[in-house]
DONU-257116 format. One record per residue: residue in three letters; chain; x, y, z of N, C-alpha, C in turn. Coordinates in pm, whole numbers, plus 50000, padded with zeros to 5 digits. Atoms other than C-alpha are relative to their C-alpha. Example, Ala and Ser with C-alpha at 12.3 -4.5 7.8 and 13.67 -1.06 7.14 Angstrom:
# residues 2
resn/chain/nu/nv/nw/cau/cav/caw/cu/cv/cw
ALA/A/50089/49881/50000/51230/49550/50780/50090/50120/50000
SER/A/49918/49881/49994/51367/49894/50714/49923/50109/50073
This chain:
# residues 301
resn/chain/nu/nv/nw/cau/cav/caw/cu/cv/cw
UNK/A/50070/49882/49951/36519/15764/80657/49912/49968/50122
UNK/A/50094/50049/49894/36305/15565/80913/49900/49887/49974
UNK/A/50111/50102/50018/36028/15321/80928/49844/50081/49910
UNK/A/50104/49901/50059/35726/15421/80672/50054/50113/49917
UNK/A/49973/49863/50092/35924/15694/80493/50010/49954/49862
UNK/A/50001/50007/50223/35910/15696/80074/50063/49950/49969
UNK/A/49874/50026/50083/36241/15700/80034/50047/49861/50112
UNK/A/49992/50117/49909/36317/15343/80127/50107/49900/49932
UNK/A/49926/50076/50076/36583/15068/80078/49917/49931/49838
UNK/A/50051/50128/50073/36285/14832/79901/49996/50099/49844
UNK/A/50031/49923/50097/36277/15114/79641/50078/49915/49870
UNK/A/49859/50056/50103/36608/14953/79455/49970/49850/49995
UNK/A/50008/50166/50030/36510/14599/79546/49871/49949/49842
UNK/A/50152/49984/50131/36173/14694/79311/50105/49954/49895
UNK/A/49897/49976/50122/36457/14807/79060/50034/49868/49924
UNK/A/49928/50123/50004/36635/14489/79122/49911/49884/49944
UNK/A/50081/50136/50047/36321/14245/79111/49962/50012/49843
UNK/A/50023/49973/50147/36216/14403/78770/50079/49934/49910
UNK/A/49904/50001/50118/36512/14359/78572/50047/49814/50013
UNK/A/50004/50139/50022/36541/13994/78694/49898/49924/49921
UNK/A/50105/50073/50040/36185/13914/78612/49992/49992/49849
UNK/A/50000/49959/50140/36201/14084/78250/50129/49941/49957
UNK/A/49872/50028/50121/36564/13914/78160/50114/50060/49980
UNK/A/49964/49911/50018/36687/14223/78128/50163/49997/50095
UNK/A/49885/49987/49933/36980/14167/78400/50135/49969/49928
UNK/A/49866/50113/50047/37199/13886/78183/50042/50083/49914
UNK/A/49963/49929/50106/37176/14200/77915/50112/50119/50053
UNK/A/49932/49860/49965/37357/14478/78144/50130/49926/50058
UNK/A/49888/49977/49927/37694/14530/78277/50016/50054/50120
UNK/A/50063/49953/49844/37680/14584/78663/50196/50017/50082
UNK/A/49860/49936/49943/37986/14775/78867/49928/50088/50107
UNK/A/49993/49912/49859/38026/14863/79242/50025/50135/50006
UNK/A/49989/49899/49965/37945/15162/79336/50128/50035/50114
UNK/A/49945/49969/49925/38284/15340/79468/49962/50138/50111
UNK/A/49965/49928/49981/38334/15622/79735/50030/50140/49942
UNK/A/49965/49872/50084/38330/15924/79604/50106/50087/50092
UNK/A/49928/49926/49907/38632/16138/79716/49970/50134/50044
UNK/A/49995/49886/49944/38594/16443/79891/50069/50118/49918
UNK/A/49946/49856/50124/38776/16665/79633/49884/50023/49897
UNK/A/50143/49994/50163/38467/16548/79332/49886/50067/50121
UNK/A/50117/49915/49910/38226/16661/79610/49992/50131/49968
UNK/A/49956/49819/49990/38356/17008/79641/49955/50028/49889
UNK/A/50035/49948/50103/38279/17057/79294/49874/50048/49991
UNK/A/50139/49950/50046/37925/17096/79373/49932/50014/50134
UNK/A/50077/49952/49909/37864/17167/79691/50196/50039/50110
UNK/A/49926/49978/49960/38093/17388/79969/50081/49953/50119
UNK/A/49893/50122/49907/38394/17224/80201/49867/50033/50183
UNK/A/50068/49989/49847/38170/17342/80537/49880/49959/50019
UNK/A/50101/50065/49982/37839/17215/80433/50059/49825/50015
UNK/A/49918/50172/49996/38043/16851/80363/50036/49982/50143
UNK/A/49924/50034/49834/38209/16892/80718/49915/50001/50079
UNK/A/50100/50042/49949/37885/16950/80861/49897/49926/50013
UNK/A/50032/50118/49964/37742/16685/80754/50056/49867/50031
UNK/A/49884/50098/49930/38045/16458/80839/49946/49995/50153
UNK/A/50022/49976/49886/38011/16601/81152/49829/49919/50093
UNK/A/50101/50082/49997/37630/16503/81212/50008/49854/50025
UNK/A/50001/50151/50005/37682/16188/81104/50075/49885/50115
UNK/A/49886/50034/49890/38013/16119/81354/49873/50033/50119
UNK/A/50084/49911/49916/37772/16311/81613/49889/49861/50043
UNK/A/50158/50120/50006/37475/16022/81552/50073/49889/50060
UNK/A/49943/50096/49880/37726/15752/81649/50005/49978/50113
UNK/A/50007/49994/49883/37833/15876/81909/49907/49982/50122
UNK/A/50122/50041/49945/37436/15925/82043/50015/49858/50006
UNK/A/50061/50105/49986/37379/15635/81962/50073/49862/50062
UNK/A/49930/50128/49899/37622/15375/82144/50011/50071/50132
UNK/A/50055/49972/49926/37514/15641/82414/49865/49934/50053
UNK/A/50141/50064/49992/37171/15468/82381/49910/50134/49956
UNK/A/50107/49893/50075/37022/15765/82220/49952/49963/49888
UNK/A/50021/50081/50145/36869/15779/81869/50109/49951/49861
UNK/A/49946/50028/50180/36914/15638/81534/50013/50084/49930
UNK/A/50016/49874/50106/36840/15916/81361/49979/50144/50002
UNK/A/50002/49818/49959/36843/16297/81336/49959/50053/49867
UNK/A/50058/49919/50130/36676/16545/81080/50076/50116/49938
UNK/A/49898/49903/50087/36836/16729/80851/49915/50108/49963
UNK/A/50179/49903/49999/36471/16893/80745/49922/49898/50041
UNK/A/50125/50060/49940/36143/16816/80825/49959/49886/49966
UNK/A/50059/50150/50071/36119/16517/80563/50160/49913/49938
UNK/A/49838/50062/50035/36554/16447/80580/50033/49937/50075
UNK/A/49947/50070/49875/36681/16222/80812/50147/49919/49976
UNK/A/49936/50105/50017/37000/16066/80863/50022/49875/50121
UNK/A/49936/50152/49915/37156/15695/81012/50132/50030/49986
UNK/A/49834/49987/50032/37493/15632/81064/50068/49962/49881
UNK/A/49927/50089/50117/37528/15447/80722/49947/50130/49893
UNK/A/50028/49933/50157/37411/15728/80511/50093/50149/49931
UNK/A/49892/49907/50050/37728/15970/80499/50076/49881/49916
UNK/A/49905/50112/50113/37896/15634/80301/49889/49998/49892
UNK/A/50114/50048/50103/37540/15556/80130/50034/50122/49924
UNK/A/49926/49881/50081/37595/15903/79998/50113/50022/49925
UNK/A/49866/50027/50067/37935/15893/79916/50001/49864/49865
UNK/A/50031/50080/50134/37850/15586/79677/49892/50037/49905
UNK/A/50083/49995/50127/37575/15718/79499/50082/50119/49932
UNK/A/49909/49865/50140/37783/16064/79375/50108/49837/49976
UNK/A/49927/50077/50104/38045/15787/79333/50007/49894/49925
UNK/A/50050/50049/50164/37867/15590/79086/49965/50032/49903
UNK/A/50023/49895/50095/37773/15889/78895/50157/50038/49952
UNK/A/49888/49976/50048/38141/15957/78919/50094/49886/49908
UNK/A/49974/50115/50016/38235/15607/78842/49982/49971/49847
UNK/A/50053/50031/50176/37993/15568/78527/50071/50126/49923
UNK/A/49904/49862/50034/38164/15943/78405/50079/49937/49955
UNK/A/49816/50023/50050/38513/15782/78393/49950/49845/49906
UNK/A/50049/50105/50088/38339/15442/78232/49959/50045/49835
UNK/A/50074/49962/50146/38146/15624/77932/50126/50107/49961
UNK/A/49882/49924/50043/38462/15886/77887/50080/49904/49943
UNK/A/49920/50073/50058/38659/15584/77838/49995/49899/49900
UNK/A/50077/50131/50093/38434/15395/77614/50008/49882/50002
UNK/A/49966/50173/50022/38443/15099/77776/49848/49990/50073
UNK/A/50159/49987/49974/38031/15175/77795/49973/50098/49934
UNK/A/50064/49861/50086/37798/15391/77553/49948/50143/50079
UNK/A/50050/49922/49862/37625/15501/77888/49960/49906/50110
UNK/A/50013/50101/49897/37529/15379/78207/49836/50066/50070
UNK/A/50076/49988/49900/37244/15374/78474/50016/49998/50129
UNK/A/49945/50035/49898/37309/15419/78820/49892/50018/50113
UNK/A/50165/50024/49896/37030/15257/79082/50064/49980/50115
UNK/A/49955/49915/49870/37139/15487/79375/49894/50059/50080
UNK/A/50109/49900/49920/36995/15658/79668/50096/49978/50091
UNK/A/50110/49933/50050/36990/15833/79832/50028/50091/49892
UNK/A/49994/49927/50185/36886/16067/79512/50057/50145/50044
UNK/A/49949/49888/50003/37025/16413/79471/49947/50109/49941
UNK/A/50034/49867/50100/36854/16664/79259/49964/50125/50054
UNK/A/50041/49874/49921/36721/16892/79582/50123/50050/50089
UNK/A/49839/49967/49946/37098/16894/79731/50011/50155/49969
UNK/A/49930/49869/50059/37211/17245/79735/50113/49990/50032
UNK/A/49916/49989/49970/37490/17368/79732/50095/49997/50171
UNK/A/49877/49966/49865/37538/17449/80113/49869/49916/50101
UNK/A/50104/50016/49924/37222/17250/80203/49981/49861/49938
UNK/A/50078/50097/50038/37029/16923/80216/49852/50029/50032
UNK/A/50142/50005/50009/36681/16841/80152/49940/49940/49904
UNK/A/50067/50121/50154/36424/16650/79974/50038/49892/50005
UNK/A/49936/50086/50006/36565/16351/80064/50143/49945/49959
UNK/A/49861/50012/50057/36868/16427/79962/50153/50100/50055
UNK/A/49794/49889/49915/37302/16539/80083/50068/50006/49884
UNK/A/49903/49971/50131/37498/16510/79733/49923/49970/49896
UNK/A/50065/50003/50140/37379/16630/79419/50063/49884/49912
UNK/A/49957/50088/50067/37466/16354/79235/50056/49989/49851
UNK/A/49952/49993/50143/37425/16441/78881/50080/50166/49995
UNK/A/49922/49921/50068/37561/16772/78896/50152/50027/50043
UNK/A/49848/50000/49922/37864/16673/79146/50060/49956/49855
UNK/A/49957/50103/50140/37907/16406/78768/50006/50111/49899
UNK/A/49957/49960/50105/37866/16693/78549/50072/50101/49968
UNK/A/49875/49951/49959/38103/16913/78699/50131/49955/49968
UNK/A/49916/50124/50072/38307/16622/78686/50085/50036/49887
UNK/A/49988/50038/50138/38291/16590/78348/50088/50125/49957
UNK/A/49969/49846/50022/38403/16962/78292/50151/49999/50015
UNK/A/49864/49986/49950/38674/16979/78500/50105/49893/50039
UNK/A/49931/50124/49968/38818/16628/78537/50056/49948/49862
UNK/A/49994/50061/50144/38750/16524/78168/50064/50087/49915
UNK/A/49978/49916/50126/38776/16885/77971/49904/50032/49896
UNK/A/50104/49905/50108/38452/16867/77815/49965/50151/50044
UNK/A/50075/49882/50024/38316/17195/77692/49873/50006/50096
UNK/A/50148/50017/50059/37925/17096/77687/49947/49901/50066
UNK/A/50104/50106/49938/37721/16936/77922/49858/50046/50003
UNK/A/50177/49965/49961/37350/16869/77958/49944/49936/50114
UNK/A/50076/50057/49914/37130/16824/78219/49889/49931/49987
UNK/A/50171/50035/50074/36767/16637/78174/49967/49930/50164
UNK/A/50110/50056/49885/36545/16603/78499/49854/49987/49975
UNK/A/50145/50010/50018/36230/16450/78453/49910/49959/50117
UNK/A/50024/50062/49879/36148/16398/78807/49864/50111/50027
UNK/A/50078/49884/49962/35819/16530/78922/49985/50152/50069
UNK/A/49992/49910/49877/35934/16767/79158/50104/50133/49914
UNK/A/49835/49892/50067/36197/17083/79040/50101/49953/50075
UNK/A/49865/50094/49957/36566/16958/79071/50034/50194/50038
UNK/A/49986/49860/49971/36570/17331/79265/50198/49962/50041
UNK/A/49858/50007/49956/36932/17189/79411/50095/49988/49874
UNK/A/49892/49957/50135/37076/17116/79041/49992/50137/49987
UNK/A/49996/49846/50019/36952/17462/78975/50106/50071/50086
UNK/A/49914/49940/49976/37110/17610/79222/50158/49983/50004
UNK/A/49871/50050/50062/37464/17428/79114/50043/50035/49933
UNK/A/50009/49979/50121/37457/17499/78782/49930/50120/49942
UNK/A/50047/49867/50076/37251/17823/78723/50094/50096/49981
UNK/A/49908/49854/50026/37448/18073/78542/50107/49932/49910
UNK/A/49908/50105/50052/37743/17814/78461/49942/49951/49836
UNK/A/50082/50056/50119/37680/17860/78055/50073/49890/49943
UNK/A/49942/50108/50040/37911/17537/78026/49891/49873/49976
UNK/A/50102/50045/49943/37601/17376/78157/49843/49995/49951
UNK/A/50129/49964/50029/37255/17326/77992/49928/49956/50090
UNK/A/50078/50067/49976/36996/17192/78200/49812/49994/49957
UNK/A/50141/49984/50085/36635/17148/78061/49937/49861/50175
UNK/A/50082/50075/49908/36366/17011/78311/49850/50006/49973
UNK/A/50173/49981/49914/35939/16971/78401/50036/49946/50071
UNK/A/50024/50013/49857/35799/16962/78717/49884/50037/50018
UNK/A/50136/49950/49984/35435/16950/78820/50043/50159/50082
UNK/A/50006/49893/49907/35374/17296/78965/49881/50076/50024
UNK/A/49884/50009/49921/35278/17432/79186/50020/49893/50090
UNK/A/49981/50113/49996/35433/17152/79398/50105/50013/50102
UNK/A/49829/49985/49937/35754/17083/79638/50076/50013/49885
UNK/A/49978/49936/49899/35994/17210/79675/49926/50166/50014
UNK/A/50051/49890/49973/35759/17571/79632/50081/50146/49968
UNK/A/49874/49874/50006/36047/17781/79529/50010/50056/49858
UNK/A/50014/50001/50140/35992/17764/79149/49895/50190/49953
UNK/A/49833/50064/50083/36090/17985/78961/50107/50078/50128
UNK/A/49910/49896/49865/36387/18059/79173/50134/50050/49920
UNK/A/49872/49939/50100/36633/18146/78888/49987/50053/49885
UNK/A/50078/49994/50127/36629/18315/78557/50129/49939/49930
UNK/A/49852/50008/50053/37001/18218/78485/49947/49961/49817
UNK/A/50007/50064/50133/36993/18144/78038/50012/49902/49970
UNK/A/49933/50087/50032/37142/17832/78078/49873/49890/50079
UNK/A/50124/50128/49947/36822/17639/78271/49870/50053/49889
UNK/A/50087/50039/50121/36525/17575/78052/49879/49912/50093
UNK/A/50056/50052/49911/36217/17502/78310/49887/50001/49923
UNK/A/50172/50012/50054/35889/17359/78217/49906/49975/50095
UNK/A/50081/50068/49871/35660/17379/78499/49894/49974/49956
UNK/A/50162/50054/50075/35307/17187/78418/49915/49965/50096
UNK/A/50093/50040/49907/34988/17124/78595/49968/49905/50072
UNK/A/50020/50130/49973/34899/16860/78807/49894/49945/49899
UNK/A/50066/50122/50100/34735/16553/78572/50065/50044/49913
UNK/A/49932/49950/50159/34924/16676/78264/50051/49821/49991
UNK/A/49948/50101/50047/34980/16370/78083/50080/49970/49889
UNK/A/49879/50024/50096/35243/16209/77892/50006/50071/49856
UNK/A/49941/49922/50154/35185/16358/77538/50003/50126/50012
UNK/A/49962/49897/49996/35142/16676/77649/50161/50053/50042
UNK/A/49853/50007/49966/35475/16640/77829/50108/49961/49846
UNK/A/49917/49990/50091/35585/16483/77489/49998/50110/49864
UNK/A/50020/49869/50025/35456/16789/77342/50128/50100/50010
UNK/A/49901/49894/49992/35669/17025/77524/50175/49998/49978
UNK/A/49872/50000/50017/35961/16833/77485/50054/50019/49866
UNK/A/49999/50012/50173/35956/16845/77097/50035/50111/49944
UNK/A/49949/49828/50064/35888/17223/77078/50102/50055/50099
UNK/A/49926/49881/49937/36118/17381/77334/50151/49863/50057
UNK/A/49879/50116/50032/36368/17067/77492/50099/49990/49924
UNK/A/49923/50068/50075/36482/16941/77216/50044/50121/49893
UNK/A/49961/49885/50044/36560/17288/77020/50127/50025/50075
UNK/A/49886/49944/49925/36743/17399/77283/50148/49905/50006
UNK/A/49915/50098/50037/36964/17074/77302/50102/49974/49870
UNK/A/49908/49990/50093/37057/17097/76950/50075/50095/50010
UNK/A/49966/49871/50009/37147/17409/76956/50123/50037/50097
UNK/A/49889/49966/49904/37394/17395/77248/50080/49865/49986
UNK/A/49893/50111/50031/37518/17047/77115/50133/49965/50126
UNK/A/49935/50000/49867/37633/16911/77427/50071/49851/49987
UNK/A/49919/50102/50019/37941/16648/77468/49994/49911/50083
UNK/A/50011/50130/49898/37798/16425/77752/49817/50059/50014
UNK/A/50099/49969/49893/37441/16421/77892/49995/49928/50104
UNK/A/50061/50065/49858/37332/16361/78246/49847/49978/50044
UNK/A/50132/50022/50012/36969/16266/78335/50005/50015/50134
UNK/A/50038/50018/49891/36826/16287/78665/49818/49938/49978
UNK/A/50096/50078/50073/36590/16012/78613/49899/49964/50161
UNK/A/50119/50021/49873/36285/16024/78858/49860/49968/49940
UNK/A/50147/50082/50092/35972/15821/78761/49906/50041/50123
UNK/A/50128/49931/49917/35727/16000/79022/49901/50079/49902
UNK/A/50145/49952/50084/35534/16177/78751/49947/49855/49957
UNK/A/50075/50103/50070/35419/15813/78674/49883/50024/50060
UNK/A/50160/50004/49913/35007/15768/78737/50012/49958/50113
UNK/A/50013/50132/49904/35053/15495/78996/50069/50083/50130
UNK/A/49925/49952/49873/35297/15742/79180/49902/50114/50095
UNK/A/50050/49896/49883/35115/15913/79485/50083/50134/50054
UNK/A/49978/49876/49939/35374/16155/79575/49997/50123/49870
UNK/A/50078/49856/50099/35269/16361/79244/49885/49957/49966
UNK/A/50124/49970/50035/34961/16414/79062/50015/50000/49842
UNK/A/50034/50025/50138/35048/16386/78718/50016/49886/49917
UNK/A/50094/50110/50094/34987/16111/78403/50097/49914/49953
UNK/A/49949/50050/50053/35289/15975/78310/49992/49867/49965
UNK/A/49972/50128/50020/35317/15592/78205/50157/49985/49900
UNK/A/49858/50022/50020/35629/15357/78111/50032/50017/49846
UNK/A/49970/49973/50141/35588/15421/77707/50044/50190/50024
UNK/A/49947/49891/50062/35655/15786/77778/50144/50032/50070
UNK/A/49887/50004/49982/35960/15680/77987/50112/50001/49911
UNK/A/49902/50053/50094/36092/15496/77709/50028/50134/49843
UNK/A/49986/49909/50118/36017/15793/77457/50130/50083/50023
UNK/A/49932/49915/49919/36152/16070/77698/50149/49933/49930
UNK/A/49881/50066/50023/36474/15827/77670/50090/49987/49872
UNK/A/49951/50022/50190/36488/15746/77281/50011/50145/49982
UNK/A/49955/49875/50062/36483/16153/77236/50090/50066/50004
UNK/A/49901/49951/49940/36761/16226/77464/50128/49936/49956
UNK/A/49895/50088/50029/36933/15921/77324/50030/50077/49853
UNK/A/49967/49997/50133/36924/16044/76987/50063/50151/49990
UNK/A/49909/49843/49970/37060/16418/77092/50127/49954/50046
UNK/A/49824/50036/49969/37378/16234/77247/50039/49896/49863
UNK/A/49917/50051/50163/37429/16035/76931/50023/50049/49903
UNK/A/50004/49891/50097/37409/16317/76705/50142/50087/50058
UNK/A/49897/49877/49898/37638/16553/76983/50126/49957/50059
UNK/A/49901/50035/49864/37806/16335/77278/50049/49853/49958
UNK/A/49931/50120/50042/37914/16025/77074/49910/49911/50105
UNK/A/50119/50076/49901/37605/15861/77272/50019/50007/50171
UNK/A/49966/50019/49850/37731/15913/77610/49880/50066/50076
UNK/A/50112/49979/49898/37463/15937/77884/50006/49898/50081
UNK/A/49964/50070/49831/37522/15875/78275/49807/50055/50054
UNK/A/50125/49944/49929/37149/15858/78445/49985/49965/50117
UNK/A/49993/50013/49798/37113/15858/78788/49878/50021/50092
UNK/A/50098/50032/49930/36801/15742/78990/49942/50153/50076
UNK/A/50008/49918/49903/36604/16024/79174/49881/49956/50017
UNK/A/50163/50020/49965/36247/16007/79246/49936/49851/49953
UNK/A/50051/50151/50002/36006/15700/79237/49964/49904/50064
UNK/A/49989/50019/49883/35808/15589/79519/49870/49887/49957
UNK/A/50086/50063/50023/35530/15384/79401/50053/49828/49934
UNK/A/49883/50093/50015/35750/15014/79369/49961/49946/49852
UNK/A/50034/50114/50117/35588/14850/79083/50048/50093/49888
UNK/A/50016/49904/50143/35504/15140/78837/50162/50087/50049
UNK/A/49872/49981/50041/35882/15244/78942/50094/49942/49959
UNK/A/49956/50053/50080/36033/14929/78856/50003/49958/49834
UNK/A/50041/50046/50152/35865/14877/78488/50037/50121/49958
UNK/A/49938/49917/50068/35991/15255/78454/50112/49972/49911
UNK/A/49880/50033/50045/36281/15173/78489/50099/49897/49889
UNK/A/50058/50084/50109/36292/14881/78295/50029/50054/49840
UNK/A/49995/49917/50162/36176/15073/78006/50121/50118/49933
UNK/A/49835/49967/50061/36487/15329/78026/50071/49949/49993
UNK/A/49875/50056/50005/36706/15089/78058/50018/49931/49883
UNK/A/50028/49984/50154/36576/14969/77752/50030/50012/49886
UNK/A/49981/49897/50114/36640/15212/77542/50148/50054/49998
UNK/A/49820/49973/49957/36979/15296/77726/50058/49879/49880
UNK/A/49888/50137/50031/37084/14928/77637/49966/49958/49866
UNK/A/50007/50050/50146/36928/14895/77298/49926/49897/49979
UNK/A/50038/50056/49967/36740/14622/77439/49826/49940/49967
């Protein structure tokens, strides 16, 4: 995105140094992120927004062995390089990747430490740091590639995943359940009433038990109740304390809860399957020991 911006390579190296320091690496199973093809795209966002940002991207080259810039804005806080129409293309296709891994049970579930993240992607738009929805290009996917019925969504990212929403609202194949400090970026909240989303917007400082509060009474109801045959997570650790770009209380025990509750709705429903996919998380430390802690709980660990 540039020099100084949030969203930053060192974000993943955090990821990376964590899971060495804790051990935790020799315990996981680790697979290259492929390419995602251009047909799984379409599923969640339309062929002319994709071509226009192809386009862009071809466009930036060109500038730039002109001697022009590096970079161009997509919005006010989006930017791309020439490497981030592929960087893109690998993070939906490691969401797509882990999909065909946990379908085939040759994994219970996976984690996928991608960026850039996806959850503000719209359909015909970028923003938020983000060009492909990631988890809901994967739970589309899942739908129409695989044949499940019953998918769920779960964003716990500080911000509203307004771009899953607009993917998935209406689509009652589709649950998604979320919080999001509010009010807050993206400012658009609520922007849907569709039946099938399930929004918890909460105050800034709201801290973890109240969050594990709401997930107890309303969450996790709803979840049973629509008994869903895969979940997807859009796993953003910015409500942590430590994180500056929100304002509310979270710490890494209510990562790991969050995790064990969702885990125990896909072992009851989805034969344990759960694909989670990096979004938010800008503060390096208190986002690596998040992470950490879901992975955790993912791995049994």
């Amino acid at each position: 995105m540039g020099a100084g911006h949030p969203e930053c390579p060192e974000r993943l190296d955090a990821i990376e140094d964590r899971l060495l320091i804790s051990g935790l690496d020799v315990a996981l199973t680790r697979r290259e992120a492929p390419l995602a093809p251009l047909s799984d795209i379409e599923l969640a966002h339309s062929r002319m927004y994709i071509a226009s940002l192809r386009g862009l991207s071809d466009g930036l080259r060109e500038e730039i062995e002109a001697g022009g810039p590096t970079h161009a804005q997509v919005d006010p806080d989006t930017s791309i390089n020439v490497h981030t129409w592929d960087a893109a293309l690998r993070a939906a296709g490691a969401a797509l990747a882990a999909t065909d891994a946990v379908m085939a049970g040759e994994m219970e579930n996976a984690f996928c430490a991608i960026r850039p993240p996806g959850h503000h992607a719209c359909h015909d738009k970028a923003m938020g740091f983000c060009f492909f929805n990631n988890v809901a290009i994967a739970a589309k996917y899942a739908l129409e590639r695989h044949g499940l019925k019953r998918v769920a969504i779960v964003d716990f990212d500080v911000h509203h995943g307004n771009g899953t929403e607009d993917i998935v609202g209406g689509d009652q194949r589709i649950l998604m359940v979320s919080f999001f400090q509010h009010p807050f970026y993206p400012m658009d909240w609520p922007h849907s009433s569709a039946s099938n989303l399930v929004n918890l917007p909460v105050p800034a400082y709201t801290k973890g038990m109240d969050i594990r509060d709401l997930i107890e009474s309303i969450w996790i109801p709803r979840l049973e109740a629509f008994r869903p045959e895969m979940i997807f997570i859009s796993a953003g650790f910015d409500a942590h304390r430590e994180d500056d770009m929100g304002q509310m209380g979270l710490v890494e025990q209510d990562y790991a809860w969050i995790t064990h509750r969702v885990k125990d709705v896909a072992r009851r429903h989805a034969k344990g399957r759960i694909v989670s996919c990096l979004e938010g998380g800008y503060a390096l430390s208190a986002l690596g020991r998040s992470v950490e802690a879901h992975i955790r709980v993912l791995a049994d660990v």
